[in-house]
Structure formats: structure tokens, C-alpha cells
Backbone bond lengths (Angstrom), bond angles and torsions (degrees), N, CA, C in turn:
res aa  C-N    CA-C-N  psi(-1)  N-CA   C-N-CA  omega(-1)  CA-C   N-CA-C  phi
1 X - - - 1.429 - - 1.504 107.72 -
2 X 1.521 123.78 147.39 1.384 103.19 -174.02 1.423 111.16 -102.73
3 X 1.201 119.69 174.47 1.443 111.86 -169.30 1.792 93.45 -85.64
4 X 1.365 116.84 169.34 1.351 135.88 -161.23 1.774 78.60 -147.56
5 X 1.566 96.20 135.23 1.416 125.12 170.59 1.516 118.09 -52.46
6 X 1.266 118.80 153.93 1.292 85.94 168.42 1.531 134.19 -84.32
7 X 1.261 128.81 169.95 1.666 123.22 -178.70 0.912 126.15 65.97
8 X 1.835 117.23 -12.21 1.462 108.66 135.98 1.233 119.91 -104.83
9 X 1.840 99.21 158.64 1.613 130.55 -170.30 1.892 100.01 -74.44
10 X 1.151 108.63 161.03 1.198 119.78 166.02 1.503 115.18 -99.50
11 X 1.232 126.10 134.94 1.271 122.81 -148.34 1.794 99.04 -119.61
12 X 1.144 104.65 124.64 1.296 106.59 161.23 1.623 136.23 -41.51
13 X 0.970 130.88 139.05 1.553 136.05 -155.21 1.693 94.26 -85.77
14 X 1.343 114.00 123.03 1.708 125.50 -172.87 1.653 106.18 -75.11
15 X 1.031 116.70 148.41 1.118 131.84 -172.98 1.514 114.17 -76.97
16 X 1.005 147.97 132.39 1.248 136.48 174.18 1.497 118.65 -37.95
17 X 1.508 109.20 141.45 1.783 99.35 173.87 1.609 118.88 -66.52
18 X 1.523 120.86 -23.60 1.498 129.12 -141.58 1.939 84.78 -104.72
19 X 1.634 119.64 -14.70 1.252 84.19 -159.53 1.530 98.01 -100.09
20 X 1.708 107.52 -176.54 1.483 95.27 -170.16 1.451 97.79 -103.56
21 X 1.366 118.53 156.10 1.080 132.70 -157.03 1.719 103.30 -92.70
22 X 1.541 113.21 156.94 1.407 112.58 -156.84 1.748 105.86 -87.81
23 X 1.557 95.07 134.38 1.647 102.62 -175.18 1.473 97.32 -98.51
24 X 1.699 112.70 139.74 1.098 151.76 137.18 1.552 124.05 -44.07
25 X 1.223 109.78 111.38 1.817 98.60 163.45 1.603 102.88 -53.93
26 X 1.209 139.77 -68.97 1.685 125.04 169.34 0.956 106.26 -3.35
27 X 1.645 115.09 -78.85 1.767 116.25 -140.42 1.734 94.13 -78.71
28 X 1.301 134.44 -13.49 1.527 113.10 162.98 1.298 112.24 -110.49
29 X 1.516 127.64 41.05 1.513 142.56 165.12 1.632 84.71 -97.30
30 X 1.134 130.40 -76.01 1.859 141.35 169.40 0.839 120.65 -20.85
31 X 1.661 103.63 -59.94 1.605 112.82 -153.01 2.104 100.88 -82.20
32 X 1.799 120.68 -19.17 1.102 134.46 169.14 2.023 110.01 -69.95
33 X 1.248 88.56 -51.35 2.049 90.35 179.25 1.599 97.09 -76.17
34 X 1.272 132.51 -16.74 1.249 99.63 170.47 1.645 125.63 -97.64
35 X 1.592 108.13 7.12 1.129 125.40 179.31 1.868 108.13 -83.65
36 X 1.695 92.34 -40.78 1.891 107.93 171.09 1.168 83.45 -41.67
37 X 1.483 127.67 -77.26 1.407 138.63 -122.07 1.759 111.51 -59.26
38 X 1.420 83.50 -38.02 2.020 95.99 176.77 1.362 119.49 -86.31
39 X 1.502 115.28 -14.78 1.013 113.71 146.57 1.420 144.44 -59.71
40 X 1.280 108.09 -50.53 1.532 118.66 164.01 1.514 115.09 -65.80
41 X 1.436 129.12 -30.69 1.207 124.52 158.48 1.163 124.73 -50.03
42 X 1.391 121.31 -54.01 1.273 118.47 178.97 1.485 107.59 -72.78
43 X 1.139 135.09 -57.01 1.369 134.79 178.11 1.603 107.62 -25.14
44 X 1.771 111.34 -47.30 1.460 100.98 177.37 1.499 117.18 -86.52
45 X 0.792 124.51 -51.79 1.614 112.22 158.81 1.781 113.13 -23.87
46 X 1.339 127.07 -46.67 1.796 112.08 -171.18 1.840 88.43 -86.47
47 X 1.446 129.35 -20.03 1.284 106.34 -169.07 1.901 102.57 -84.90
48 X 1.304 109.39 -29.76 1.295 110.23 168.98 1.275 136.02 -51.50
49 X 1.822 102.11 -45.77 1.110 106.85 148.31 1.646 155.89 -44.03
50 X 1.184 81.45 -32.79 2.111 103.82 -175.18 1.334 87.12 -92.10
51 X 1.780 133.67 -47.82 1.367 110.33 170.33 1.528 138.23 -15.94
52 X 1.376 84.24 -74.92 1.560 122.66 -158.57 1.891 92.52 -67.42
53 X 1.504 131.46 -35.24 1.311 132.84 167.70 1.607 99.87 -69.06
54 X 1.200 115.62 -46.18 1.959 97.97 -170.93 1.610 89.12 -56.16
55 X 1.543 118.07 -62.01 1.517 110.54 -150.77 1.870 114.99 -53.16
56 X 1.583 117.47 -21.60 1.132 135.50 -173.27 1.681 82.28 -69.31
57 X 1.449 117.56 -85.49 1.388 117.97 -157.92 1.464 107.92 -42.10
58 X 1.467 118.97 -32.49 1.761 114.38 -177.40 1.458 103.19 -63.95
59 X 1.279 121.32 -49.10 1.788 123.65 -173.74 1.736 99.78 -54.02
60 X 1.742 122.87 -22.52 1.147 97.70 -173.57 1.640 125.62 -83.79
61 X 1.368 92.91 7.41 1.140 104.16 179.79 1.684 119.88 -107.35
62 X 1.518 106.11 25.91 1.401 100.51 -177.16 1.525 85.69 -164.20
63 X 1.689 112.00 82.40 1.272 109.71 -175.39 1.756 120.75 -94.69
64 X 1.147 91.41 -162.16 1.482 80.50 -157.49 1.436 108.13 -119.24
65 X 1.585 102.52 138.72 1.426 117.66 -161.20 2.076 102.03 -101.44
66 X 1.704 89.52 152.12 1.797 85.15 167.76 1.428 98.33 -116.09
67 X 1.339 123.94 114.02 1.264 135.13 160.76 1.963 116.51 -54.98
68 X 1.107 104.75 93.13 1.705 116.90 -175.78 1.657 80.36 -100.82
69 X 1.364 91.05 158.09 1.857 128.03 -174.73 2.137 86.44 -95.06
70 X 1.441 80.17 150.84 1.297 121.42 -168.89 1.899 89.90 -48.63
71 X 1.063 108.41 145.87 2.093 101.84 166.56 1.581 99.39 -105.55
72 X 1.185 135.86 -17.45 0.793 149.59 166.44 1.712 130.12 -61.95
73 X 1.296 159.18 63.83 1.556 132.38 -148.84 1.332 106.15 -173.36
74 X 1.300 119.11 147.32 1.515 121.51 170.44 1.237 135.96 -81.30
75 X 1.389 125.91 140.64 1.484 101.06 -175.21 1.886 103.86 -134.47
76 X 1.580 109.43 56.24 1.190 108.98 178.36 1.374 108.61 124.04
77 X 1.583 104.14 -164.73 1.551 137.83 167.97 1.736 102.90 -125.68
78 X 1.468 101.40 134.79 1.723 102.19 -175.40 1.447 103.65 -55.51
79 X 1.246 125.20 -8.63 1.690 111.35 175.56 1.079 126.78 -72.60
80 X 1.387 93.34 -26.81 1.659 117.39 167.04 1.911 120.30 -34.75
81 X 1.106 113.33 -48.08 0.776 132.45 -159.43 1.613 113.51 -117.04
82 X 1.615 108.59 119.86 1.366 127.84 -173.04 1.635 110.77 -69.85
83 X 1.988 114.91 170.83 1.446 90.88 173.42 1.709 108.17 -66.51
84 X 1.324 98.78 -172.64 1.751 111.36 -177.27 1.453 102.18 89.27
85 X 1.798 91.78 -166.35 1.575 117.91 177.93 1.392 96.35 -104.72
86 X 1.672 83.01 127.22 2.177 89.78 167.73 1.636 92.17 -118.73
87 X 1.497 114.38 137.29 1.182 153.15 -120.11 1.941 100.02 -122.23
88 X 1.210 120.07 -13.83 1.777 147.61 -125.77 1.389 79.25 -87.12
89 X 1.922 123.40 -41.91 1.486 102.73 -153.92 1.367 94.06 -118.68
90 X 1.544 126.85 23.56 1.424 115.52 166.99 1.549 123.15 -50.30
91 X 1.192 109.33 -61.36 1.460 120.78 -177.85 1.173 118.37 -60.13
92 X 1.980 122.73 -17.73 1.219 89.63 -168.39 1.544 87.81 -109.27
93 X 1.609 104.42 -35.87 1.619 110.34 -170.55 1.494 99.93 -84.13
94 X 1.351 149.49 -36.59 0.857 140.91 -179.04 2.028 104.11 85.79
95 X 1.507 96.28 56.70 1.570 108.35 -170.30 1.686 98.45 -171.33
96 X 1.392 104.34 150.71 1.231 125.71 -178.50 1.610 117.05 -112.42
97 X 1.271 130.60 132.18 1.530 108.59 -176.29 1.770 92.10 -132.65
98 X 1.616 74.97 126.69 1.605 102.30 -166.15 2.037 114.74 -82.83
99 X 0.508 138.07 110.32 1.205 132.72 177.57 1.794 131.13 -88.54
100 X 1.317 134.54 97.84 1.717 127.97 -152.58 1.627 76.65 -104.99
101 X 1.457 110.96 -168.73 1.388 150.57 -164.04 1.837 103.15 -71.45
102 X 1.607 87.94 -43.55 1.450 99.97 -168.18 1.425 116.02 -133.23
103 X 1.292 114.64 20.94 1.742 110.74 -160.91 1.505 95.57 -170.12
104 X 1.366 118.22 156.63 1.668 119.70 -166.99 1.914 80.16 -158.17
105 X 1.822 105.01 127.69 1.137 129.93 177.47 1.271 130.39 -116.00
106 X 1.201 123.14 -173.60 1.756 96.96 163.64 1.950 87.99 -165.47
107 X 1.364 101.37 120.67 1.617 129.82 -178.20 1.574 100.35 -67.82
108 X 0.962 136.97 113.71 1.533 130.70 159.00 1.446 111.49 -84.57
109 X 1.680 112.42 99.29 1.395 137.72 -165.61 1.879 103.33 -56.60
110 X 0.976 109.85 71.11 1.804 123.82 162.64 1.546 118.37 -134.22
111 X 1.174 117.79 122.59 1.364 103.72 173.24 1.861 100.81 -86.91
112 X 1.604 85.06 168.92 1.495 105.47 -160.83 1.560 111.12 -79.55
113 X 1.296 96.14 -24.61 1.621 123.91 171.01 1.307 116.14 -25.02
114 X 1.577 94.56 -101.69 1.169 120.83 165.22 1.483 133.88 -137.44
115 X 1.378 99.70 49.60 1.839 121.09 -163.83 1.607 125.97 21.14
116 X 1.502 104.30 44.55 1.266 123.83 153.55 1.616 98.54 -69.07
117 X 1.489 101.55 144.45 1.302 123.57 172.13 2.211 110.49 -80.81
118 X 1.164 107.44 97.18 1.458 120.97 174.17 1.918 116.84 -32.89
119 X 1.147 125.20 171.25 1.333 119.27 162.61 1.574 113.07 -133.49
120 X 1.384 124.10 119.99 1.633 111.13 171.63 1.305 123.57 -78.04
121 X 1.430 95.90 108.97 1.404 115.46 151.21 1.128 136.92 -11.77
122 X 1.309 153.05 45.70 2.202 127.08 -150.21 1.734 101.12 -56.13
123 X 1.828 98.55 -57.88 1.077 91.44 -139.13 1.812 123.96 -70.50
124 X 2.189 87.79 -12.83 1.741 103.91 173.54 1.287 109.04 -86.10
125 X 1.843 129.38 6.27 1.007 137.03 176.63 1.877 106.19 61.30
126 X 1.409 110.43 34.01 2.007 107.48 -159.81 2.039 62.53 -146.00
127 X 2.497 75.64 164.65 0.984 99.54 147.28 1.353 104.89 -135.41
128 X 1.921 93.65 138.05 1.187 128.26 179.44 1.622 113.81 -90.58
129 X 1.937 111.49 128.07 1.566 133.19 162.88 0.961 104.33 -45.80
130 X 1.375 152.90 114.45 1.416 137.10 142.04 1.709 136.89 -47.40
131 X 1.571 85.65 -25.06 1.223 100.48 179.67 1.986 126.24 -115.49
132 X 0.906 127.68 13.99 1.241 152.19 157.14 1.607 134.87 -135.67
133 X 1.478 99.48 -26.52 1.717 122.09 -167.85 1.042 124.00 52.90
134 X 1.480 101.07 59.42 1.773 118.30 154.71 1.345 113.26 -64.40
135 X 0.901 129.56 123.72 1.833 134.32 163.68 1.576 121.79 -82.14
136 X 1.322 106.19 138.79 1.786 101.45 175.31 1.663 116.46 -127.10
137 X 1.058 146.48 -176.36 0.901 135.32 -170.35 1.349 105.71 -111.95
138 X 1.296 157.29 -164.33 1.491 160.74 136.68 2.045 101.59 -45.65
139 X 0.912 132.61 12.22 1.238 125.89 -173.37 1.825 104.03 -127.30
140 X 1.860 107.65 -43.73 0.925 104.45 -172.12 1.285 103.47 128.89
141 X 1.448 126.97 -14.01 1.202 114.67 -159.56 1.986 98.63 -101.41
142 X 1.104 112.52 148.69 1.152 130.23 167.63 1.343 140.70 -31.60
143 X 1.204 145.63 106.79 1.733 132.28 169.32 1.215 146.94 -149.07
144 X 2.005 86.77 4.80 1.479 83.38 177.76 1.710 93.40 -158.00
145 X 1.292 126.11 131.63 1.150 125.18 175.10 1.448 107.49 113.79
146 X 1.599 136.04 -173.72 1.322 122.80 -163.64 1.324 108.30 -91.45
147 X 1.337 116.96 -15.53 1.899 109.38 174.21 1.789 121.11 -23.20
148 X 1.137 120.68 92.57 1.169 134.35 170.24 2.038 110.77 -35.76
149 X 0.732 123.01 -15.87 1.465 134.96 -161.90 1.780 106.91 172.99
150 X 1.635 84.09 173.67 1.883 94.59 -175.18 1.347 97.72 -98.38
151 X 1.382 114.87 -175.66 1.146 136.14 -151.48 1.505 103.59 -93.94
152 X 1.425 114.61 154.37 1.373 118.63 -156.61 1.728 101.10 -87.84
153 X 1.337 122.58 146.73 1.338 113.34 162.52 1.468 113.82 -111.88
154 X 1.494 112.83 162.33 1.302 114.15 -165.58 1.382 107.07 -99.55
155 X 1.018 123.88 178.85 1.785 131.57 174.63 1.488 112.93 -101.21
156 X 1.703 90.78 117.78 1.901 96.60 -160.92 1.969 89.43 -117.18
157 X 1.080 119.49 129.51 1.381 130.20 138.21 1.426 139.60 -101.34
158 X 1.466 109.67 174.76 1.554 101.27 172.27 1.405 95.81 -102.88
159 X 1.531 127.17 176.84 1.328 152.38 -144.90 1.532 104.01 -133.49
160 X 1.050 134.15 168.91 1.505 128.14 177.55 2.107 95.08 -86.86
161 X 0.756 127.40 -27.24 1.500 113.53 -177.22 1.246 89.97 -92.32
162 X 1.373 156.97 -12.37 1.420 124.20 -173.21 1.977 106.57 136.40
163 X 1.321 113.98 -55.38 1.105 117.88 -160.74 1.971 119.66 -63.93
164 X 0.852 106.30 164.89 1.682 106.94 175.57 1.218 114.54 -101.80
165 X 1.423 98.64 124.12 1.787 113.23 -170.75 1.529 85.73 -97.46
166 X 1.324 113.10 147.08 1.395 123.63 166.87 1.921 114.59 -121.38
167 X 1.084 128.50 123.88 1.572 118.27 174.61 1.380 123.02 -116.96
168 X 1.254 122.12 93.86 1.297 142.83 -149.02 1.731 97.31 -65.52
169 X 1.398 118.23 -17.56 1.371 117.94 -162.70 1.561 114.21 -90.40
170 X 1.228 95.32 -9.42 1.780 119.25 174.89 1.049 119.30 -128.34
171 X 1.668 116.65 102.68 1.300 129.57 -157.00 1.333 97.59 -136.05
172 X 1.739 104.85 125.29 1.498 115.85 142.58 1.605 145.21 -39.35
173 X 1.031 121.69 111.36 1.594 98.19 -179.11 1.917 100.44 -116.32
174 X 1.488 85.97 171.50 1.852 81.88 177.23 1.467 89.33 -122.54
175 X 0.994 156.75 150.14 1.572 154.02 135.88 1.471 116.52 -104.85
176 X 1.031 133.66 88.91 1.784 137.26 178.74 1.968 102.34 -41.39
177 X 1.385 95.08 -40.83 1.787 91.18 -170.25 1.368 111.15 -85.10
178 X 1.049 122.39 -2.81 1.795 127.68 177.31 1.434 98.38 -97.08
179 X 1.824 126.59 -26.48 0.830 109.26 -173.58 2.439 120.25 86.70
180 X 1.456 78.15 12.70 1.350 88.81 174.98 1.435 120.21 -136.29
181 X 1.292 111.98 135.22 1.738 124.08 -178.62 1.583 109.03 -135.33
182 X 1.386 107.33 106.48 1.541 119.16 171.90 1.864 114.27 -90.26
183 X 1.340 100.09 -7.90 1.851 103.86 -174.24 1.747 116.05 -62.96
184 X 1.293 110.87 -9.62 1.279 120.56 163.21 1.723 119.61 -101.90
185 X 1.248 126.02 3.97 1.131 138.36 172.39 1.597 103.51 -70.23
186 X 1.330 93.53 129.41 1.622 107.70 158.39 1.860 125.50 -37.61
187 X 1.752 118.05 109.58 1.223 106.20 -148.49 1.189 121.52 123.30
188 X 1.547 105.75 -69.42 1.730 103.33 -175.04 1.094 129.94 -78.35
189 X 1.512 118.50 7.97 1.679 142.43 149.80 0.970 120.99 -132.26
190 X 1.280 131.79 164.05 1.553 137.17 149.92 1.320 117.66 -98.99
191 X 1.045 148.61 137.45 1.492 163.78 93.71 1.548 109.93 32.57
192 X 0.969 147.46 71.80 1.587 135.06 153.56 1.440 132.11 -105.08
């Protein structure tokens, strides 16, 4: 045996680079479950996939509706209603019904702007844009901010028993720069 220096180890004889190295029943017990393993992975990934497309194609068959409020609807007897703006059918009708001395209206809550929904004011006696700061007056009409025109009114009648039909789908407008005003048209008030 030959002597070895001191402090160095004697080193085991290297294996050839070309040959193949010795397999274990272990390492292809492993090297098989981890082959399962990518199998079943992927398998769920393409079944997830084709899922998630059937469930898409089923939704296309049960599409989807926007439930809007009636344009059509009553909101009382003009006694009902004090002077000023009562505020009662913003949320649902998206309209204000104004009440004067001698005449009962109804504001269709859009500004002219950019049909952001306005907020009334009490105590500046205006309604205020939230979102640009157009100003309106207690009537609707316009004066401060970029609102091109005032606010639209809706078409209010009476009913054979008494009550006020309002129809949000037929609306007055006034425009000063077109040169047109329907707010005195038959309709866009009532008489009280």
C-alpha cells in the first residue's frame, strides 16, 4: 500500500463519467409517485379548466338583467305635499316634487352636466353637483358651475281619483341656447 502524506485523505477511485449510475428500487419507487404526482396535477388543472368554461357557457344562458323602477308611478295627492322640494322619491324614482304657492312640479334628479345625480341643499336653498359643482336654484334652473342648462322636468298628471301620476320617460327640457323652453307647456306642472 503506498504511504499517503500526511493530512491528506486517500480518496476513493471516481467512477467513470460515461457510466450510468446505480438505480435503487427506492429511487424508482419516488422517481414513479412523483411522476403520478404531475400527472394528477395536470389532469386537474385541464379538468378545472373545461369546468370553469362549461360553468361560463351555463351563465350564458341566464343573463343578466338591470332591474330599473317603474317610469311610470304615483306619488300622492298635491296636498300631500308641503311648499318646497320633498326629497321622498329621490332614491327610488330618482325625482324631486317641488311644490310653489300655485303650481306643483317634479325635477328629474340629473344634472345637465354630466348626469350625475345633484344633492338639495335646504339650508343654501340650491341644488348642489357633487361632482363638478353645478348649482340649481329651487326650480331647477341653472347658475353657477358648467351645467349647460337646468334640470329636466318630468310629465306630471292628475288621475281620475285625485292622485299625481308622474312619467319620468317624458321630460321637459328648457335650453336658453337652442332657444327652447317647454317648462310652461301643458304637463310640466299642475295647477293647485
Amino acid at each position: 500500500m503506498p504511504e499517503t502524506p500526511e493530512g491528506k485523505v486517500a480518496e476513493a477511485p471516481a467512477a467513470p463519467a460515461g457510466a450510468p449510475a446505480a438505480s435503487s428500487p427506492d429511487a424508482k419507487a419516488t422517481e414513479k409517485e412523483i411522476n403520478t404526482a404531475r400527472r394528477r396535477t395536470v389532469w386537474a388543472c385541464i379538468w378545472g379548466y373545461l369546468g370553469v368554461n362549461f360553468l361560463m357557457f351555463l351563465r350564458f344562458f341566464f343573463p343578466r338583467v338591470l332591474y330599473e323602477p317603474n317610469t311610470i308611478f304615483t306619488v300622492g295627492y298635491p296636498s300631500d305635499f308641503s311648499l318646497g322640494v320633498d326629497q321622498r322619491f329621490l332614491m327610488t324614482n330618482r325625482c324631486w316634487v317641488v311644490r310653489e304657492p300655485d303650481r306643483l312640479f317634479v325635477i328629474y334628479a340629473r344634472c345637465t352636466h354630466l348626469g350625475c345625480t345633484p344633492e338639495w341643499k335646504e339650508a343654501e336653498n340650491k341644488f348642489k353637483c357633487p361632482c363638478h359643482g353645478s348649482g340649481y336654484d329651487g326650480e331647477g334652473v341653472n347658475f353657477e358651475g358648467p351645467a349647460p342648462r337646468p334640470m329636466d322636468r318630468a310629465l306630471v298628471q292628475l288621475d281620475p281619483t285625485g292622485k299625481v301620476v308622474v312619467d319620468t320617460s317624458r321630460l321637459f327640457v328648457n335650453d336658453p341656447r337652442a332657444g327652447t323652453n317647454h317648462f310652461n307647456d301643458t304637463g310640466a306642472y299642475l295647477n293647485v
